[in-house]
BALO-23060 format. One line per 3 residues: number of its first residue (from 1); their letters; for each residue x, y, z of N, C-alpha, C. Coordinates in nm, 2 decimals, m for minus. Atoms other than C-alpha are relative to their C-alpha. Layout:
NUM	a	X,Y,Z,X,Y,Z,X,Y,Z  ...
END
This chain:
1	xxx	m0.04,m0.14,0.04,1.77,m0.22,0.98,0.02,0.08,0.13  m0.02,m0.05,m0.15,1.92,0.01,1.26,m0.15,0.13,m0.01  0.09,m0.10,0.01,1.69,0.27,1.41,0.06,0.13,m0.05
4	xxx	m0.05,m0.13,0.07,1.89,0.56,1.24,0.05,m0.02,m0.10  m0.02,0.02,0.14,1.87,0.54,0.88,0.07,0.10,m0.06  m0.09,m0.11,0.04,2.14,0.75,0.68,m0.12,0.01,m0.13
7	xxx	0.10,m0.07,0.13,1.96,0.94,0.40,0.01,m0.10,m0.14  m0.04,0.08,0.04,2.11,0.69,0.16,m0.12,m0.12,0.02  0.07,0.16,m0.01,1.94,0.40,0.29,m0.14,0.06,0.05
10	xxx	0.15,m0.08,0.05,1.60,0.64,0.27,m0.04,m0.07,m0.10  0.03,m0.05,0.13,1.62,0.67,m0.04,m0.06,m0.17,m0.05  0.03,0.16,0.03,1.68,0.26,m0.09,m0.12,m0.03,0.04
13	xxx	0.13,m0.02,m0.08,1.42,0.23,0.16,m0.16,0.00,m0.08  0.16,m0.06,0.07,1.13,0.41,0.00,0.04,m0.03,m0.13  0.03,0.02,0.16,1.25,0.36,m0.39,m0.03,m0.19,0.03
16	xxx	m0.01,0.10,0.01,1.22,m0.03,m0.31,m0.11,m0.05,0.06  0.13,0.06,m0.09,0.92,m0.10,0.03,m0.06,0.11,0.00  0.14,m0.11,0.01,0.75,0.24,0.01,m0.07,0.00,m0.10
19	xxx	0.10,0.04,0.17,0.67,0.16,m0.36,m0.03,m0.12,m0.03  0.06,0.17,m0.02,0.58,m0.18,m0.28,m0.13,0.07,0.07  0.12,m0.11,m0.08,0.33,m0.01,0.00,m0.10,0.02,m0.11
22	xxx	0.09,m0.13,0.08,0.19,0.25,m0.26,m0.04,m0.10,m0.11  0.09,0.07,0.16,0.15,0.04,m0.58,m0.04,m0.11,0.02  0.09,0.18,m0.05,0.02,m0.33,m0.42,m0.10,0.14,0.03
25	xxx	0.18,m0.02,m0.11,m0.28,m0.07,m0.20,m0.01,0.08,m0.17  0.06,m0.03,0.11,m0.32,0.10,m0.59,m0.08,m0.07,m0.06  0.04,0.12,0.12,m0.37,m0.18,m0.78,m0.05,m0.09,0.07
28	xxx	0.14,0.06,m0.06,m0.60,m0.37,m0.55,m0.09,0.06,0.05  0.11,m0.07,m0.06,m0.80,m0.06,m0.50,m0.05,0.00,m0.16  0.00,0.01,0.13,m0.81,m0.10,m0.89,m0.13,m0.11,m0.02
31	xxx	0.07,0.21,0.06,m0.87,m0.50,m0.94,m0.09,0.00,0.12  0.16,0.09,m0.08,m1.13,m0.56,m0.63,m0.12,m0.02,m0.07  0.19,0.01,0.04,m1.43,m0.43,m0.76,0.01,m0.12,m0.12
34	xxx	0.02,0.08,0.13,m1.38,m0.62,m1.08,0.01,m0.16,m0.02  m0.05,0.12,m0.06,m1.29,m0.94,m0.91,m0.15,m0.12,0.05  0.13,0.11,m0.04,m1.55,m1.24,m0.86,0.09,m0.03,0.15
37	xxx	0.06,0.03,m0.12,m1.65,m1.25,m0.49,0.01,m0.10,0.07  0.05,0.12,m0.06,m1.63,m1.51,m0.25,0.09,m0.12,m0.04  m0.07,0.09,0.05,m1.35,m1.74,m0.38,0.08,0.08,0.11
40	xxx	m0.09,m0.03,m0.07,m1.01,m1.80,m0.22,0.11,0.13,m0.04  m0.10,m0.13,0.00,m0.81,m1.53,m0.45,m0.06,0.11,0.01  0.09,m0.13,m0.01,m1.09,m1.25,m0.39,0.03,m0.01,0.13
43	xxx	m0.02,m0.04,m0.15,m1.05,m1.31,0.02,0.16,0.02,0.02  m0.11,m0.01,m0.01,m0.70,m1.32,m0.03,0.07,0.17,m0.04  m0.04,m0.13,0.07,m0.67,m0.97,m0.23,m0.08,0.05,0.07
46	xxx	0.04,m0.04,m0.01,m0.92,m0.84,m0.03,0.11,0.04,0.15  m0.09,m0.03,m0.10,m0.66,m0.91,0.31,0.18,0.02,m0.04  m0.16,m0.07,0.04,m0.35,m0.79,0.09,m0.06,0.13,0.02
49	xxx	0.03,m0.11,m0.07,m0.56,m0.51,0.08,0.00,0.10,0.15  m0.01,m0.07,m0.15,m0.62,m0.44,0.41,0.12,m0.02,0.06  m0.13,m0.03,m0.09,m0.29,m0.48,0.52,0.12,0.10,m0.04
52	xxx	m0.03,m0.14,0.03,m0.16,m0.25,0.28,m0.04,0.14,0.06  0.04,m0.14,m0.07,m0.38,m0.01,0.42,0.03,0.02,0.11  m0.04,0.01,m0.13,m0.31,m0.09,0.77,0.17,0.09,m0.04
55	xxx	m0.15,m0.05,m0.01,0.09,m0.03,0.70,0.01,0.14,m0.06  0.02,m0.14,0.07,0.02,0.30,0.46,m0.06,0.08,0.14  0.05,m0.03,m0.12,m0.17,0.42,0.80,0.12,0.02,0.12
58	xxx	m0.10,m0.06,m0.10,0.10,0.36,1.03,0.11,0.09,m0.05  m0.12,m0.07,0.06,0.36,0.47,0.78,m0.01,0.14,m0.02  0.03,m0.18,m0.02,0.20,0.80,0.76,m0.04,0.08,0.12
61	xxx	0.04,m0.08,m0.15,0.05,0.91,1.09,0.06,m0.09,0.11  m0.04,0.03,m0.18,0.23,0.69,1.36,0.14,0.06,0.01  m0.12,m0.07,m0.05,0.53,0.83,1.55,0.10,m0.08,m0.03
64	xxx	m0.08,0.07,0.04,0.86,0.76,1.48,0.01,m0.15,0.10  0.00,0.12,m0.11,0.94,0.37,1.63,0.16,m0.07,m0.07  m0.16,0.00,0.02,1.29,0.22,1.62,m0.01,m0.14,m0.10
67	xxx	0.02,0.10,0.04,1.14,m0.09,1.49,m0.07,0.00,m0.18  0.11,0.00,0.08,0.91,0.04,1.19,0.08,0.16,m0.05  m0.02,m0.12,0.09,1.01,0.35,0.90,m0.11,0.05,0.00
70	xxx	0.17,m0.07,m0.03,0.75,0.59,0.93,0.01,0.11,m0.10  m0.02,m0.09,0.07,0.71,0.92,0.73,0.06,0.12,0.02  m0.13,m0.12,m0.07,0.87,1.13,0.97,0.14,0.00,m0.01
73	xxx	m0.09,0.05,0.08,1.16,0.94,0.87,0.11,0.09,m0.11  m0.03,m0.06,0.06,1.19,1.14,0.59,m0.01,0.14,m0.05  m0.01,m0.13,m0.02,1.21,1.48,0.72,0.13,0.09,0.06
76	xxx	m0.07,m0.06,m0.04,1.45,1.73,0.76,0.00,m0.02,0.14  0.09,m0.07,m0.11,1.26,1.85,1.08,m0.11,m0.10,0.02  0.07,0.09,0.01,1.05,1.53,1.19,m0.15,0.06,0.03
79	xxx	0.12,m0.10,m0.02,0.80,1.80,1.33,m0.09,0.01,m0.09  0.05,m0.01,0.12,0.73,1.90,1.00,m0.11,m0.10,m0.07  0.11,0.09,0.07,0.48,1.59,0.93,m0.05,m0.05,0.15
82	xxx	0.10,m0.02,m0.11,0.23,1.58,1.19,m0.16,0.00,m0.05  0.10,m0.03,m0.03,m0.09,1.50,1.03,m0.09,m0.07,0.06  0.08,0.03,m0.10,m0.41,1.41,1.19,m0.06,m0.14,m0.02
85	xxx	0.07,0.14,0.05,m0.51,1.05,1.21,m0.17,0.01,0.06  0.20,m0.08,0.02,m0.89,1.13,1.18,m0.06,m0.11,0.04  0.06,0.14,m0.06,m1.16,0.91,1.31,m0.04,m0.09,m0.12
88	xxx	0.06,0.14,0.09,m1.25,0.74,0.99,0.12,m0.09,m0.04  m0.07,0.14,0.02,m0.88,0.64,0.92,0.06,m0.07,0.12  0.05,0.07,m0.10,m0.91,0.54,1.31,m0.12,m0.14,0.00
91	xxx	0.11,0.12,0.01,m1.16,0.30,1.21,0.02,m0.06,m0.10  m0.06,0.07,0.17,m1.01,0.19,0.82,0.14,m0.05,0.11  m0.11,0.09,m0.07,m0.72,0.08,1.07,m0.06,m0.11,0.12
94	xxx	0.05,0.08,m0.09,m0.92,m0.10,1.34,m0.05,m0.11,m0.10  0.06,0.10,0.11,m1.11,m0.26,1.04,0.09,m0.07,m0.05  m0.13,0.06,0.07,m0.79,m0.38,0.83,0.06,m0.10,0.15
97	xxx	m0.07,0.12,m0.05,m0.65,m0.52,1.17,m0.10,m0.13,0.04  0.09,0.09,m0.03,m0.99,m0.69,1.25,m0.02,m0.09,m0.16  0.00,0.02,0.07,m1.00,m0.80,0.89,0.11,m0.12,m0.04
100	xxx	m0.10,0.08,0.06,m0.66,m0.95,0.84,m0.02,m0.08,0.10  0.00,0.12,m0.13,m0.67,m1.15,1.20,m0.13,m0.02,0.01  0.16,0.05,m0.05,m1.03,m1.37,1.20,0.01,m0.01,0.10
103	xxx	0.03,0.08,m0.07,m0.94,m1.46,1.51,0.02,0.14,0.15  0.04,m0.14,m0.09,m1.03,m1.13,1.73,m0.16,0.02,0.03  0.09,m0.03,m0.07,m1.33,m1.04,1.93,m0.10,0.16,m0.09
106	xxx	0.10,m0.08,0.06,m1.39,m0.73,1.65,m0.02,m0.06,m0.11  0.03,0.07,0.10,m1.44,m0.96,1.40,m0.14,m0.03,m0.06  0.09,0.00,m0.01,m1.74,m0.91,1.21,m0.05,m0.13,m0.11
109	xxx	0.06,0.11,0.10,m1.97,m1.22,1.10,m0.07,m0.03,m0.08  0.08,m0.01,0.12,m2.14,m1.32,0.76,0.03,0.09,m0.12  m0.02,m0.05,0.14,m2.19,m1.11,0.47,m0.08,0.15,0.04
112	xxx	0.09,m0.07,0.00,m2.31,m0.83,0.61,0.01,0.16,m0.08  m0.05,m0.08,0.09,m2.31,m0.46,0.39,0.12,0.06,0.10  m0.12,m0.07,m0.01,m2.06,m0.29,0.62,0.11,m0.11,0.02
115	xxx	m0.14,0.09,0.08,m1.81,m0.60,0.53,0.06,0.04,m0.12  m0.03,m0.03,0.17,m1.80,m0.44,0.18,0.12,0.11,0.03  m0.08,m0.10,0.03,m1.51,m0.24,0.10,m0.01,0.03,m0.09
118	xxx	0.00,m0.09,0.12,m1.53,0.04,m0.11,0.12,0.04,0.01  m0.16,0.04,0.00,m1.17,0.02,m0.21,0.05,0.13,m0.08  m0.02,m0.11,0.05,m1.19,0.34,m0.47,m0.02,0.14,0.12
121	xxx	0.00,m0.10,m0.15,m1.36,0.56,m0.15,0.19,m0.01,0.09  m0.09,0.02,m0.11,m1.05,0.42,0.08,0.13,0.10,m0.09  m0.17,m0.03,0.04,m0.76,0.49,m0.18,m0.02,0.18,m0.02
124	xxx	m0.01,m0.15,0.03,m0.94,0.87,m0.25,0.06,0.10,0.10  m0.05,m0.08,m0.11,m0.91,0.91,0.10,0.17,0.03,0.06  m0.13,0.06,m0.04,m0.56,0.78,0.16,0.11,0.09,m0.13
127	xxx	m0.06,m0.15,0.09,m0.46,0.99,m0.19,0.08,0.10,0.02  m0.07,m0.14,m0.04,m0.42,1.33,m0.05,0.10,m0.02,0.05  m0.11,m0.01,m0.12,m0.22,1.25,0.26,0.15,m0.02,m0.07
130	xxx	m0.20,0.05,0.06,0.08,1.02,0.04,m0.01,0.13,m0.10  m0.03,m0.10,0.09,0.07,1.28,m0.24,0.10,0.14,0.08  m0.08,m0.09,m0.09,0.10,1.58,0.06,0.13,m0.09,0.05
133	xxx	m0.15,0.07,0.01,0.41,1.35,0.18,0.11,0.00,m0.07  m0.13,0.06,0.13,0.60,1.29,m0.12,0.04,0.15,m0.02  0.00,m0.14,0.04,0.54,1.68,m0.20,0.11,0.05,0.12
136	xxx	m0.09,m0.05,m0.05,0.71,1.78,0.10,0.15,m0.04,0.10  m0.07,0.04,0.00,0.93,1.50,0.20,0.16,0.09,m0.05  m0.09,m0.11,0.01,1.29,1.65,0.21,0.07,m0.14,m0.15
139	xxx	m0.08,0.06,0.15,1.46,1.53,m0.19,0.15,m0.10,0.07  m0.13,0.12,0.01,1.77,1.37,m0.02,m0.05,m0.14,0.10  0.08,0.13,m0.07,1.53,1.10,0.17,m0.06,m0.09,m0.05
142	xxx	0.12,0.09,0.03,1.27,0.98,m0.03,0.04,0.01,m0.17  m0.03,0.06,0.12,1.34,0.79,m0.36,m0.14,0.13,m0.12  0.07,m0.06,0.10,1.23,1.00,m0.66,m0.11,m0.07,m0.07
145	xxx	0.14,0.09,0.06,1.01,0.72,m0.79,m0.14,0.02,0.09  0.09,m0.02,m0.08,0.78,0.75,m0.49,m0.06,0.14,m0.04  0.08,m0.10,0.03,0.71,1.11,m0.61,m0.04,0.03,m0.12
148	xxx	0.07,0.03,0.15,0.67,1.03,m0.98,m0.09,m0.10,0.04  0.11,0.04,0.02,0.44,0.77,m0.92,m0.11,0.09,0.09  0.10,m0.06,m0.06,0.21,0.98,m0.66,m0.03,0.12,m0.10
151	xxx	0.03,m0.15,0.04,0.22,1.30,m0.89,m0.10,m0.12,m0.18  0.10,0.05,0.14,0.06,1.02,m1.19,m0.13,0.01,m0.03  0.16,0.03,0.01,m0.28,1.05,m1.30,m0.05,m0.17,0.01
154	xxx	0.07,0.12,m0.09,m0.50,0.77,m1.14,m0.01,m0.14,m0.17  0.02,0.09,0.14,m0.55,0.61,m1.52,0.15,m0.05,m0.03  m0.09,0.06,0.07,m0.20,0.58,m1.60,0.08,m0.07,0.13
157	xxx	m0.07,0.06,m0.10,m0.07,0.41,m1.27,0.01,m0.15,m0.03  m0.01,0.14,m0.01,m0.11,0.05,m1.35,0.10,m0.06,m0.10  m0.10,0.06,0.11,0.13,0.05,m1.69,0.11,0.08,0.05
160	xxx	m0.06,m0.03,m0.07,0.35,0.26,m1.49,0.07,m0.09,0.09  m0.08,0.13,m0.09,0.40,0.04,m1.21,0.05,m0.10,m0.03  m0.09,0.02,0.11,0.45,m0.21,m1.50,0.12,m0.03,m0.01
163	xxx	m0.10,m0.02,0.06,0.71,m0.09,m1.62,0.12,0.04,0.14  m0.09,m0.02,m0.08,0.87,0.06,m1.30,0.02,m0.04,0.17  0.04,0.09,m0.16,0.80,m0.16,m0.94,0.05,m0.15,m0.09
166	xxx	m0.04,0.15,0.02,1.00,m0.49,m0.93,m0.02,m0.02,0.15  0.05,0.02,m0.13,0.84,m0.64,m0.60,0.12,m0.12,m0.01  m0.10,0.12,m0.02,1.11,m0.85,m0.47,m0.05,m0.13,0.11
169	xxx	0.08,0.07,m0.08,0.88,m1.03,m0.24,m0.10,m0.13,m0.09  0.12,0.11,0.08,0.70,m1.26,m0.49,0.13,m0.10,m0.02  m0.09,0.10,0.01,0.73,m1.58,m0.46,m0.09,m0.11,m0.06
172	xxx	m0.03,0.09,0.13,0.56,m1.75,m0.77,0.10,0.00,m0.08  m0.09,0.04,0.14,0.76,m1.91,m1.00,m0.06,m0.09,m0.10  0.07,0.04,0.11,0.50,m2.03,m1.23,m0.02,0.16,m0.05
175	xxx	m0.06,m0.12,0.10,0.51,m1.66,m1.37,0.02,m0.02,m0.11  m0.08,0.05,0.14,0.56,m1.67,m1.74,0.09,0.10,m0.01  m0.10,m0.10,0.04,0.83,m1.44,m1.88,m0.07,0.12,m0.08
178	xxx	0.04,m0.17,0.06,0.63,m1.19,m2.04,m0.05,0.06,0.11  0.10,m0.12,m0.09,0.44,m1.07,m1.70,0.17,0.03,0.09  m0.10,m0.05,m0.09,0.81,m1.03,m1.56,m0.01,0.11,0.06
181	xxx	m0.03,m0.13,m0.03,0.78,m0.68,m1.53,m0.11,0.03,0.12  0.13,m0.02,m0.01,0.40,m0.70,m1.41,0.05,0.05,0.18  0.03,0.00,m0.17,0.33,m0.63,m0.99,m0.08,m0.14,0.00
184	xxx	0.07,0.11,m0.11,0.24,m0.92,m0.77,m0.13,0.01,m0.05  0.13,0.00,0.04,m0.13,m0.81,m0.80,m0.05,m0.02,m0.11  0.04,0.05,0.20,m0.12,m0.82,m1.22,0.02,m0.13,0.01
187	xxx	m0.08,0.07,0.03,0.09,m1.08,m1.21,m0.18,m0.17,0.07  0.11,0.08,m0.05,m0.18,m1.30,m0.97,m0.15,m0.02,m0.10  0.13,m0.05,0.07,m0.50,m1.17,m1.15,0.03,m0.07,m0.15
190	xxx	m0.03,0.06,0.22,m0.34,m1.27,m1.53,m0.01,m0.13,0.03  m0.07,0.11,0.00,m0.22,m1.60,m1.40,m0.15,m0.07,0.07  0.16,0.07,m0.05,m0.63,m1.67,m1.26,m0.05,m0.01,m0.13
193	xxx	0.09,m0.02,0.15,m0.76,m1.56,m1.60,0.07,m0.08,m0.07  m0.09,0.11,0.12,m0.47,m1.77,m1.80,m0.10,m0.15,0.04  0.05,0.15,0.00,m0.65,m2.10,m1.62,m0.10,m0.02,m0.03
END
């Protein structure tokens, strides 16, 4: 993708990988807790997790990069979005990248309590900011889906996404034909419980 995206290929943009972003880090801030522990698809949704968060993170507070769409991206006035990357999601990003890569020096060992993620805490925090975004995102940049699903209430996002997120990145094909519509995350989680 070039580094100067016409408003057009925003829109594509964000109605297609910004609502991949937003509804995979919903819907595994959803399914964790409810998820048995300690298996290979609990550590696996726990590091989809964290890498969603990681990319939600840069996508909203890092500077623009010629390499990477950011949220300034989609501003009249790139000025205009400037907020503060705070010290805790300074440390929800250090953690996510120490999390996804075992093979780092911050890598923390065993089972100990601050390994736990509290996945509803992260997404309340991470809430505001996409919400403030979408709100003032300028309308000919950012795909209208991205601000109907942020403006949804927290209950009805999962038959929502449903119905309107086709992740083009999945790549089961054991799938049956009724979870077509489902996200990646449903789609995984049904297809543990079907065996």
């Amino acid at each position: 993708m070039k580094a100067t995206l016409t408003d057009q290929q925003l829109i594509e943009f964000s109605g297609e990988h910004l609502l991949h972003e937003l509804s995979m880090f919903w819907e595994l801030a959803e399914i964790l807790p409810r998820h048995k522990e300690r298996n290979a698809e609990y550590v696996a949704l726990i590091e989809s997790f964290a890498t969603h968060l990681r990319n939600l993170i840069e996508f909203l507070f890092f500077q623009k990069n010629a390499d990477y769409v950011r949220a300034k991206h989609f501003f009249e006035d790139p000025g205009a979005w400037s907020p503060n990357l705070t010290a805790d999601f300074r440390r929800l990003l250090d953690r996510a990248n120490n999390e996804v890569s075992h093979l780092t020096v911050g890598r923390v060992n065993g089972n100990p309590p601050e390994k736990f993620w509290p996945t509803d805490e992260i997404l309340k925090q991470i809430e505001p900011v996409a919400k403030e975004f979408a709100a003032k995102a300028s309308e000919k940049k950012l795909h209208s889906k991205v601000r109907e699903f942020l403006h949804l209430p927290r209950e009805a996002t999962r038959a929502w996404i449903a119905s309107n997120v086709a992740h083009t990145n999945v790549a089961s094909h054991a799938v049956t034909a009724s979870f077509a519509n489902a996200s990646t995350a449903t789609r995984i989680i049904t297809e543990l419980h079907l065996k």
